[in-house]
C-alpha positions as CSV (number, residue, x, y, z in Angstrom):
1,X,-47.3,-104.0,16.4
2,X,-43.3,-103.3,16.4
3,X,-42.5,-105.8,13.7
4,X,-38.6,-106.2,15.2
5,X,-40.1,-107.2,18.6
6,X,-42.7,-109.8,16.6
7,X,-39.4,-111.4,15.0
8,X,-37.6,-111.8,17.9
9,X,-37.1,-115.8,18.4
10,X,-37.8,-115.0,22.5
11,X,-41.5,-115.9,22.9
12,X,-42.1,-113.4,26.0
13,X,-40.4,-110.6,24.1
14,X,-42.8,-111.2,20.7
15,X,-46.1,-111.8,22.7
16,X,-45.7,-108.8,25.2
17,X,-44.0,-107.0,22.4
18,X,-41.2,-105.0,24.7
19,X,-37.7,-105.9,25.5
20,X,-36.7,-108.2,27.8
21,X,-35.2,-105.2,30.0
22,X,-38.7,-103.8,30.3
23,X,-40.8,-106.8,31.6
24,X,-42.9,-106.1,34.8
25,X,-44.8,-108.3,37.2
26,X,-48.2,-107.5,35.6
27,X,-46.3,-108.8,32.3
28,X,-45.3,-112.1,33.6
29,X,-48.7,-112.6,35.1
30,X,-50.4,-111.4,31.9
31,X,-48.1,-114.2,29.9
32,X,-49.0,-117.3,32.4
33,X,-52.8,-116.3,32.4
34,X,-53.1,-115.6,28.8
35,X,-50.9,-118.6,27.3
36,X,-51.6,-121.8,30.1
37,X,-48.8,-121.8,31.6
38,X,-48.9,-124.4,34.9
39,X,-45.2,-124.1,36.3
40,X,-42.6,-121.7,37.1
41,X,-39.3,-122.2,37.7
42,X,-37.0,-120.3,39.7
43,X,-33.4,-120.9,38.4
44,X,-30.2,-119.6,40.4
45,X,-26.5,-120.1,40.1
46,X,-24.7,-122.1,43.0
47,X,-20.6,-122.3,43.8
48,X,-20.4,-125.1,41.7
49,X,-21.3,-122.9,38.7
50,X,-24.8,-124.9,37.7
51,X,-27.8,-123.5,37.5
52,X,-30.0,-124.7,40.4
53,X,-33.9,-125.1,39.9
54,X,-36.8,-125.0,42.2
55,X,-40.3,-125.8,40.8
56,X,-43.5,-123.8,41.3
57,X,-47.1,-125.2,40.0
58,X,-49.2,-122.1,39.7
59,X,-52.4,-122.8,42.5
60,X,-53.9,-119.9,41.8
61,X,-53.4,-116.1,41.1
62,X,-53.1,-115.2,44.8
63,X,-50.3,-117.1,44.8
64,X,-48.7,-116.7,41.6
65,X,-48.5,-112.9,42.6
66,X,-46.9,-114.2,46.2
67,X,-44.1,-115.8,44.7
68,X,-43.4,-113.5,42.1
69,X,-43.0,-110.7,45.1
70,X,-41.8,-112.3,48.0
71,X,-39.3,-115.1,46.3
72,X,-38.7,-118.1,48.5
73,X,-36.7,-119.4,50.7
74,X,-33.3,-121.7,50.2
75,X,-30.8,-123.4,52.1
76,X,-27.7,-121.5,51.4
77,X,-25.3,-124.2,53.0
78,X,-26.4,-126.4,50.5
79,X,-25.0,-124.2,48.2
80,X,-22.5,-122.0,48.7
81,X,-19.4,-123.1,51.2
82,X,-18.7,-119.7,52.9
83,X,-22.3,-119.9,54.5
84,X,-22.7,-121.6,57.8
85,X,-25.5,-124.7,58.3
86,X,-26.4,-122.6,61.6
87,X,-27.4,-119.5,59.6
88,X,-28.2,-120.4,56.3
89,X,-31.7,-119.0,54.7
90,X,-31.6,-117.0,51.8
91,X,-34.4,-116.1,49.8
92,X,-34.5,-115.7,46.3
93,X,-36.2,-113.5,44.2
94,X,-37.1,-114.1,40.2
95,X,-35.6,-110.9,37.6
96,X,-38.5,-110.7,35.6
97,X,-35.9,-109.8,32.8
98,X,-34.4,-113.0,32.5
99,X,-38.0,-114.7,31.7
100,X,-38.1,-117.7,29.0
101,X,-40.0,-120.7,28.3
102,X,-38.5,-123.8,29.3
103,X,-38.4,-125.6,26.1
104,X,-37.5,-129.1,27.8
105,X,-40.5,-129.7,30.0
106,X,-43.5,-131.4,29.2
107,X,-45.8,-129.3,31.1
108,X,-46.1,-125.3,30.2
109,X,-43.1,-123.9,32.1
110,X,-42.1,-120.1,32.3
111,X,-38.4,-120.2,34.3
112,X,-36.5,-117.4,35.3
113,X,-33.1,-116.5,37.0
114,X,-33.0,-115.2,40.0
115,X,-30.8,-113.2,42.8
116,X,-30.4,-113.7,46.3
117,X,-30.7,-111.8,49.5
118,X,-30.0,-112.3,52.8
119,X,-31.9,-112.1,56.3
120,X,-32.3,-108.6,56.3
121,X,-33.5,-108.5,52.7
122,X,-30.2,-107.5,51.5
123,X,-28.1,-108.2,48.0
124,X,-25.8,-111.3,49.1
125,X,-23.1,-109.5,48.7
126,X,-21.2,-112.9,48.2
127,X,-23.4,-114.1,45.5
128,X,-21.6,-114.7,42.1
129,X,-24.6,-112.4,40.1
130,X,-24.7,-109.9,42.6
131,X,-20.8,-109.4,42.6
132,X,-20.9,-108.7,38.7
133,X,-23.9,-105.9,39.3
134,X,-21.1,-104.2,41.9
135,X,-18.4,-104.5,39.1
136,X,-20.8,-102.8,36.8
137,X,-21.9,-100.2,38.7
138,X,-18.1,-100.0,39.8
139,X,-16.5,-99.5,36.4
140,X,-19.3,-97.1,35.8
141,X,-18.9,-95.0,38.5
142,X,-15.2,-94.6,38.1
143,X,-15.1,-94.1,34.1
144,X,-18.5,-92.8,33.3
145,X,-19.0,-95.7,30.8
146,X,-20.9,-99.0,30.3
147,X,-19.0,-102.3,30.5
148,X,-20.1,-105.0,28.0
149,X,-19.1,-108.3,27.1
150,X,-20.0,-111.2,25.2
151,X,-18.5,-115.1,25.4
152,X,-17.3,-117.7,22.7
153,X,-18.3,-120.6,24.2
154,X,-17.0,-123.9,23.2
155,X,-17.6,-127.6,23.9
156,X,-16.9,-131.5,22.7
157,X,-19.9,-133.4,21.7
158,X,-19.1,-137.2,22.0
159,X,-20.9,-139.8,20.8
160,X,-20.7,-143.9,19.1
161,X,-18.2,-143.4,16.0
162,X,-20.2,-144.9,13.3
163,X,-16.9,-144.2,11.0
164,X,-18.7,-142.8,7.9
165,X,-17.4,-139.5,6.2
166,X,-14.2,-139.1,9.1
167,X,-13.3,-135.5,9.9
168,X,-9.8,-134.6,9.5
169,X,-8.3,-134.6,12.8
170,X,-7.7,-131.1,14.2
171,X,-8.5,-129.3,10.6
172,X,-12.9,-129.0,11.9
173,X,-12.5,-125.5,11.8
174,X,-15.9,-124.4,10.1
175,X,-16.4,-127.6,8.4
176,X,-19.8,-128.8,7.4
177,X,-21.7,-132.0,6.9
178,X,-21.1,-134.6,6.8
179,X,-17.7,-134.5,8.3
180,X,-19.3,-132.1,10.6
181,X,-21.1,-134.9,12.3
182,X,-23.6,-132.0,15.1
183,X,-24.4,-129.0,13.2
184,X,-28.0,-130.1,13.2
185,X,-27.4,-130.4,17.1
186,X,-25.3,-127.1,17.5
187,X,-28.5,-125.1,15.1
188,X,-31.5,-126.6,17.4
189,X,-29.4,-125.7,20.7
190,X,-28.8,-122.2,19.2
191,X,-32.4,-122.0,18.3
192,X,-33.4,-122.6,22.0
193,X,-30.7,-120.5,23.5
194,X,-32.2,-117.7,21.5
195,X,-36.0,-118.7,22.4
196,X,-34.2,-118.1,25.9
197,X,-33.5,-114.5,25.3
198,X,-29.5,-115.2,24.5
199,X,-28.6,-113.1,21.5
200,X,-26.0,-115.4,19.6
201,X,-23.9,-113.8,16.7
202,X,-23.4,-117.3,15.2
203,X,-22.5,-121.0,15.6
204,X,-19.8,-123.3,13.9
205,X,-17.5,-126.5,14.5
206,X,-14.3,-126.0,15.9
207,X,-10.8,-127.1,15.4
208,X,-10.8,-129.9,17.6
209,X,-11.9,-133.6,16.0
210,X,-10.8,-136.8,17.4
211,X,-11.5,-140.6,18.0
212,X,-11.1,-142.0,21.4
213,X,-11.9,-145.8,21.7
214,X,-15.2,-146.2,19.5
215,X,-16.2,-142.3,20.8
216,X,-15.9,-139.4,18.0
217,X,-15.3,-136.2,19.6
218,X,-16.2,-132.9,17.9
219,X,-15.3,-129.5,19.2
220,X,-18.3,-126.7,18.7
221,X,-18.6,-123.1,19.0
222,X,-21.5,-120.9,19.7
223,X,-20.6,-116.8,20.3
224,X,-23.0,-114.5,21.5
225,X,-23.5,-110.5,20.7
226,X,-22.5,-107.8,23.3
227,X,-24.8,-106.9,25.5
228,X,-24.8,-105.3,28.8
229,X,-22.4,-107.4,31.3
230,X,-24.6,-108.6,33.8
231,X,-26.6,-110.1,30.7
232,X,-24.2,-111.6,29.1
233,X,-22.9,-113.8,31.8
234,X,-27.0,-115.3,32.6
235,X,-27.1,-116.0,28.6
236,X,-24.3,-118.1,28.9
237,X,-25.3,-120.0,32.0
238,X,-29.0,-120.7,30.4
239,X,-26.9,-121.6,27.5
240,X,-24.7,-124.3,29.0
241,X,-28.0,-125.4,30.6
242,X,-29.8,-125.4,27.1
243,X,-26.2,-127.5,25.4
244,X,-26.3,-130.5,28.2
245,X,-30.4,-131.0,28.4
246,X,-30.9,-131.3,24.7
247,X,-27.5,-133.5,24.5
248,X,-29.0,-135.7,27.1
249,X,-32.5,-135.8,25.0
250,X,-30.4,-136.8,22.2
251,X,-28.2,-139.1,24.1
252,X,-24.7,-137.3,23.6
253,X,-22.1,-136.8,26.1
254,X,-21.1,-132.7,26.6
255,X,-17.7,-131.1,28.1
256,X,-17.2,-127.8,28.5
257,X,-13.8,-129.3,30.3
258,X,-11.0,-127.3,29.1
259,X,-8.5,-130.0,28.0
260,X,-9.5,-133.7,27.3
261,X,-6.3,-135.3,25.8
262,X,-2.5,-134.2,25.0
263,X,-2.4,-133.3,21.4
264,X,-5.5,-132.1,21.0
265,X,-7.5,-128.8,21.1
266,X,-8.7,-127.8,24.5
267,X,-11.5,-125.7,24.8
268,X,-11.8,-122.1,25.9
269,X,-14.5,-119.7,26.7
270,X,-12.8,-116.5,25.0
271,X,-14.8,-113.2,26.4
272,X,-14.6,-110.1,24.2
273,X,-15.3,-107.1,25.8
274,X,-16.1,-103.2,24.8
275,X,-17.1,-100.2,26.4
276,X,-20.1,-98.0,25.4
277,X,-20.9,-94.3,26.3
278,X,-24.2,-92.9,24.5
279,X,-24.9,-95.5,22.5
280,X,-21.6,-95.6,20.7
281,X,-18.5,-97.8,21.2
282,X,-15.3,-96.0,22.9
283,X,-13.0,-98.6,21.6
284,X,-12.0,-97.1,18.5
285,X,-10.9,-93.4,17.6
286,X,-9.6,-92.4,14.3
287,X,-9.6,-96.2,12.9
288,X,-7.3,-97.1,15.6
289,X,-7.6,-98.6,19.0
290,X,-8.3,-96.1,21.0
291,X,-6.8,-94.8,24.6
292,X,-10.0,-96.0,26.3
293,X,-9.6,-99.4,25.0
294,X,-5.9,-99.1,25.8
295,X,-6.2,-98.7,29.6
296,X,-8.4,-101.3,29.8
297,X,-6.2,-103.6,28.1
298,X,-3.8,-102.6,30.8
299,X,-5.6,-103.1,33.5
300,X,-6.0,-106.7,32.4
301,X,-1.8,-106.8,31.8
302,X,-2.0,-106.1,35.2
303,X,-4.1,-108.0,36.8
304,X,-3.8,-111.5,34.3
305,X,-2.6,-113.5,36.8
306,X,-5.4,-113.2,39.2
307,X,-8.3,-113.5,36.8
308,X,-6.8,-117.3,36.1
309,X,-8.5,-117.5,39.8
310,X,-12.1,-116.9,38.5
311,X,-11.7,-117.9,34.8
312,X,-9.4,-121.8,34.9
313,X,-10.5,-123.1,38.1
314,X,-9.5,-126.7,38.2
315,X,-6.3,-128.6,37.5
316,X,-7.5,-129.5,33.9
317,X,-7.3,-126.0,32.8
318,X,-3.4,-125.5,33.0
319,X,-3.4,-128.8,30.7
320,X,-4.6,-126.5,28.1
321,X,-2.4,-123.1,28.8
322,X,0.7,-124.3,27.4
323,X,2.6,-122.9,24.4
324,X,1.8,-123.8,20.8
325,X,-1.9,-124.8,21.3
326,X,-3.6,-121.5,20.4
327,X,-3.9,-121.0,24.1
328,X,-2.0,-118.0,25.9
329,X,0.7,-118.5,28.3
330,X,2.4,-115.1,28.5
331,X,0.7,-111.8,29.5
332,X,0.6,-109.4,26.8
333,X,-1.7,-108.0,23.8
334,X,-1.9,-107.8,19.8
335,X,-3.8,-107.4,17.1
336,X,-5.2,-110.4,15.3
337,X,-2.5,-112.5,16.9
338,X,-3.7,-115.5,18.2
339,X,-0.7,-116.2,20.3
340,X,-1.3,-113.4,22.7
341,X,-3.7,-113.0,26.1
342,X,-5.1,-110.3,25.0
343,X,-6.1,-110.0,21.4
344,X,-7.7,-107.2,18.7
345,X,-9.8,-109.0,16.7
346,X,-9.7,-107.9,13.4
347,X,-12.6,-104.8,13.4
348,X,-13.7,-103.7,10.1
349,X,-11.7,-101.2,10.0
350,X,-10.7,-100.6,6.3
351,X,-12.3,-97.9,4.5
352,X,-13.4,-99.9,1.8
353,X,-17.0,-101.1,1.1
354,X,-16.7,-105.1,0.9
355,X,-20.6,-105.5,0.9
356,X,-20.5,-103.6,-2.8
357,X,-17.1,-105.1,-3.7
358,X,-18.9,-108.6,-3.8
359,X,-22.4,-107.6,-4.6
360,X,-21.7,-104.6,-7.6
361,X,-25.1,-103.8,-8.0
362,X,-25.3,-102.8,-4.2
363,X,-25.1,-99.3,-3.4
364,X,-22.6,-98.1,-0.9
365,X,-24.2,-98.8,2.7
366,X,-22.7,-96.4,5.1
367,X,-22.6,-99.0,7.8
368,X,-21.1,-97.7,11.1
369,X,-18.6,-100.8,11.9
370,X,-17.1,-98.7,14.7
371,X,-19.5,-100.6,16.9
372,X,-18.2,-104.4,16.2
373,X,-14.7,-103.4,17.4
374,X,-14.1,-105.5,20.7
375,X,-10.7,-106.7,23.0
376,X,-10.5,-110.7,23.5
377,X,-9.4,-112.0,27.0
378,X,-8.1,-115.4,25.7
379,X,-7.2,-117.4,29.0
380,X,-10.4,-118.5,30.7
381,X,-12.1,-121.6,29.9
382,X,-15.9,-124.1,30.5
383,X,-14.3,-124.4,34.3
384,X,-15.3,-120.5,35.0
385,X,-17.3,-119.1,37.6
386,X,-19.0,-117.3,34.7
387,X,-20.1,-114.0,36.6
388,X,-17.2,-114.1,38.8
389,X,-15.0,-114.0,35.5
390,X,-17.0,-111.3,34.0
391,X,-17.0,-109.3,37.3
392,X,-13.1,-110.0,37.4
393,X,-13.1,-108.4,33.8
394,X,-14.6,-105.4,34.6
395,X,-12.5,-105.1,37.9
396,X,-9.6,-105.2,35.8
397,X,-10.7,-102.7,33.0
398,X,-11.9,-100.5,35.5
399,X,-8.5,-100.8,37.3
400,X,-6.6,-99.5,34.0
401,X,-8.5,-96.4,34.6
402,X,-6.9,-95.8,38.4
403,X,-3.4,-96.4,37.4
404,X,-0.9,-94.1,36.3
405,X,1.3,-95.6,33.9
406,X,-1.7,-97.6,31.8
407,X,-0.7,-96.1,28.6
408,X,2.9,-97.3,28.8
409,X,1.9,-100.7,30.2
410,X,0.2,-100.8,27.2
411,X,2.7,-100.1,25.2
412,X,5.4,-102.4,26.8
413,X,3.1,-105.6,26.8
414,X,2.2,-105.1,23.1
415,X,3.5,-107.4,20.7
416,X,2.9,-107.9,17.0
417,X,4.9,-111.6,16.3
418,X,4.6,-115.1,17.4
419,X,5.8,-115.1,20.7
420,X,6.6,-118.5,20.3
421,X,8.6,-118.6,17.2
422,X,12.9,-119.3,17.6
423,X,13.5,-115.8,16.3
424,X,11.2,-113.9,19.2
425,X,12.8,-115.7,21.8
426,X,14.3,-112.2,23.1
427,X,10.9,-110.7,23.2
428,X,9.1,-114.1,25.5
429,X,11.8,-113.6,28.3
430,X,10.5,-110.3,28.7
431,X,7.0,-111.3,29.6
432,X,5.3,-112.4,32.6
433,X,4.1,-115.9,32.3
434,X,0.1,-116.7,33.4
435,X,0.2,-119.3,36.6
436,X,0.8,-123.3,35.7
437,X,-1.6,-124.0,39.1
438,X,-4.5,-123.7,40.7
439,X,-2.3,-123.5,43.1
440,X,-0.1,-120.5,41.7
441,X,-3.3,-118.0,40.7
442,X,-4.6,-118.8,44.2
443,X,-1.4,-117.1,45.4
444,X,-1.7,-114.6,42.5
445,X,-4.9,-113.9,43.8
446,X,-3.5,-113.5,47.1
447,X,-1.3,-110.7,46.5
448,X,-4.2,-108.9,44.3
449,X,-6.9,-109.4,45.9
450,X,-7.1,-106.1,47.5
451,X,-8.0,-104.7,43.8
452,X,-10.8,-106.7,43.6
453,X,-12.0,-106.2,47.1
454,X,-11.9,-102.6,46.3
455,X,-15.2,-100.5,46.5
456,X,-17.2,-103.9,48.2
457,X,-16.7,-105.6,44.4
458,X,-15.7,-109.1,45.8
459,X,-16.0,-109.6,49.5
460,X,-13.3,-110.6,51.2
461,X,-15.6,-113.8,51.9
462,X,-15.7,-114.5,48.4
463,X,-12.2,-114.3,47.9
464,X,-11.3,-116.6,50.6
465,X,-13.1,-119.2,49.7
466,X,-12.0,-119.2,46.1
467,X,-8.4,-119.0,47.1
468,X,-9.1,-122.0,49.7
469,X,-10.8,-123.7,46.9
470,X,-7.7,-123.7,44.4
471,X,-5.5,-124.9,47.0
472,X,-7.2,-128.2,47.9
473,X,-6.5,-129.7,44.5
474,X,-2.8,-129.4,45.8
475,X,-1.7,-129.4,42.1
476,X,1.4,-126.7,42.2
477,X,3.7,-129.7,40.2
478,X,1.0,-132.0,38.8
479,X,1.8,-130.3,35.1
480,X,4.8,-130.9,34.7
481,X,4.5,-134.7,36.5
482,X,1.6,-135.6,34.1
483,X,2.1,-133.6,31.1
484,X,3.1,-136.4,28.8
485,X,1.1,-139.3,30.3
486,X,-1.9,-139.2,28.4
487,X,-3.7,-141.9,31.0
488,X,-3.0,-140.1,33.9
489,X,-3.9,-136.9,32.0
490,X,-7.7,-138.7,31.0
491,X,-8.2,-139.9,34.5
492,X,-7.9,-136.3,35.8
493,X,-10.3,-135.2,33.0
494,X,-12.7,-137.9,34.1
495,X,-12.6,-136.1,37.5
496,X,-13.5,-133.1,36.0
497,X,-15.4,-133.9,32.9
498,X,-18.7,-132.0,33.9
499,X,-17.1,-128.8,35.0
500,X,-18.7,-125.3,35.1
């Protein structure tokens, strides 16, 4: 028996002791036979960016197998806009890599993500996790490498202030019980995402604290591992999932919503990305960022504006993209700068040995830290079209690849200062600024859009309806008319509370 496969926290993976990546029909059979399994759940992503669920009991083996095979049938009207009620069946078929235990239901469940197809038995080619395998394959195709990315998601947890042991307000970065009033919560959904098959690098509180009438609200954080694209975006939809079903067990309120109040953190959904070639990260060479990771880093200079159409998708989210809130507003890059759109997180890089510096009677390890080194995109937020972002992502690394001058759009987009500081004044009017709409990245989008249409990666259908989406919130001047009207600012939150 493989004893890292026994340890892994997914049940499926332990039990049929192979990775996810390798499970097969005769597996998931073998799993629902073998354990008592009585349900299945197929679960698939709709426009409004929530996983749908449609519920299977198990008859018998004959149709277990039928199911597993042929899919079923949905009514795509009912769930995407761009398809018509007079033509709208679409099957959907289960990806027996995504399979997990539903740890909510009282019965046995085995659930698992699923992709559509059309009439002919076709990829939708419109379908937000089919789009991301085209980015993929894509970004492969043009650079002979693997894209991969991994998300920092963040939420509020709100609940009755009972007024013992108050957290500082907006200083709950990292802080622990008892002022840290959900890390209990945040552990047993982390536990669950993992059972899931999501592989989480850690979990802590955020900055964000506040009181709002007699509700506490306390800003989390749970970041994931990179993986393989395509993966990473279904581990953070099962995770969102997993956050809101155990809050409502518990009876909390959850918002992934990117701003709540003026004044007070809003919450993002960084994505760090890197790019692999056999087995080893290309992001680094020589201790320093790399041309690889370079180009990419221009390609998403370049096309900045656009991804604001995938990744802050309702009014709310330009509430939070203003200056001096640790949220970007200009379009440029730098290391460790948390100012910037783009940022290099700080990548082990130093040649000293800090495990043996704190533990002298370790001997030196040798670790290869090459492989942590990742690129930030800092703009998106909980309002994101999660594979749509991540396909946008790869669309624009990709695209850094094609261009000629990436290098020196590199270059001239780096910064290393507080853009926002009196003294770098000089160096801000030199920037591009991100939209302040909806309303402005739909038109952004507009211009662009041939990029991302490029080799069949977003159909034009896709595209359309996302830019006609943006536009009906008609909110080009709504920034600057409710900026500082905190009641008018919480009513549009209300609106908006359960986005993503």
């Amino acid at each position: 028996m493989n004893q890292e496969l026994s340890m892994s926290p997914n049940l499926l993976v332990a039990a049929l002791q192979k990775p996810a990546s390798e499970f097969t029909k005769a597996d998931i059979v073998s799993y629902i036979k073998e354990n008592g399994i009585r349900m299945v759940n197929f679960m698939y992503p709709a426009a409004d960016g929530r996983l749908k669920t449609l519920n299977f009991v198990i008859n018998n083996e004959a149709y277990l197998d039928a199911i597993l095979t042929c899919g079923e049938r949905v009514d795509g009207s009912s769930l995407f806009p761009f398809i018509e009620a007079g033509s709208s069946n679409l099957y959907v078929v289960p990806r027996f890599r995504t399979a997990f235990i539903d740890p909510f239901s009282e019965l046995p469940t085995l659930s698992m993500l699923c992709s559509y197809f059309n009439k002919d038995g076709e990829p939708l080619e419109s379908s937000p996790e089919y789009t991301l395998h085209k980015a993929c394959r894509a970004f492969t195709t043009v650079t002979g490498m693997e894209f991969q990315a991994m998300g920092e998601l963040e939420y509020y947890v709100i609940s009755e202030n009972e007024g013992l042991f108050p957290a500082t307000d907006q200083r709950g970065y990292h802080e622990s019980a008892p002022y840290a009033k959900f890390n209990d919560f945040r552990t047993e959904c982390m536990s669950y995402i993992a059972q899931a098959g999501g592989q989480i690098k850690y979990g802590h509180s955020e900055v964000g604290n506040f009181t709002l009438g007699d509700k506490i609200y306390e800003q989390n954080e749970i970041e994931f591992l990179p993986v393989r694209a395509e993966e990473a975006a279904d581990q953070l939809v099962i995770a969102k999932w997993v956050i809101r079903n155990l809050a409502d067990r518990y009876g909390y309120n959850i918002t992934f919503a990117p701003k709540i109040t003026a004044g007070k953190a809003g919450s993002g959904l960084h994505i760090h990305m890197r790019i692999m070639q056999d087995g080893q990260n290309r992001m680094l060479k020589g201790g320093v960022l790399s041309e690889t990771a370079r180009r990419a880093i221009a390609g998403m200079m370049k096309l900045a504006p656009s991804i604001t159409a995938f990744g802050n998708t309702n009014p709310t989210s330009y509430f939070r993209l203003v200056p001096h809130q640790e949220a970007p507003t200009n379009i440029c890059w730098g290391d460790r700068n948390r100012s910037v759109l783009v940022r290099v997180p700080l990548g082990w890089s130093a040649k000293t040995d800090m495990c043996m510096l704190a533990n002298p009677l370790e001997a030196p390890s040798h670790y290869d830290t090459t492989q942590k080194q990742t690129v930030e995109m800092r703009s998106p937020d909980g309002s994101a079209d999660l594979y749509q972002l991540i396909a946008g992502l790869a669309v624009a690394c990709r695209y850094g690849f094609e261009i000629d001058d990436a290098l020196g759009i590199a270059e001239n987009t780096y910064v290393n200062v507080n853009i926002h500081k009196k003294e770098n004044e000089d160096k801000l009017k030199q920037l591009e600024q991100l939209p302040d709409s909806c309303a402005a990245s739909a038109d952004c989008l507009e211009r662009q859009r041939a990029v991302f249409e490029q080799y069949h990666v977003f159909s034009p259908a896709m595209i359309d309806g996302v830019i006609t989406k943006l536009r009906s919130y008609g909110d080009r001047t709504l920034r600057a008319e409710i900026q500082d009207n905190p009641e008018e600012m919480l009513k549009l939150v209300e609106n908006y509370f359960h986005c993503g």
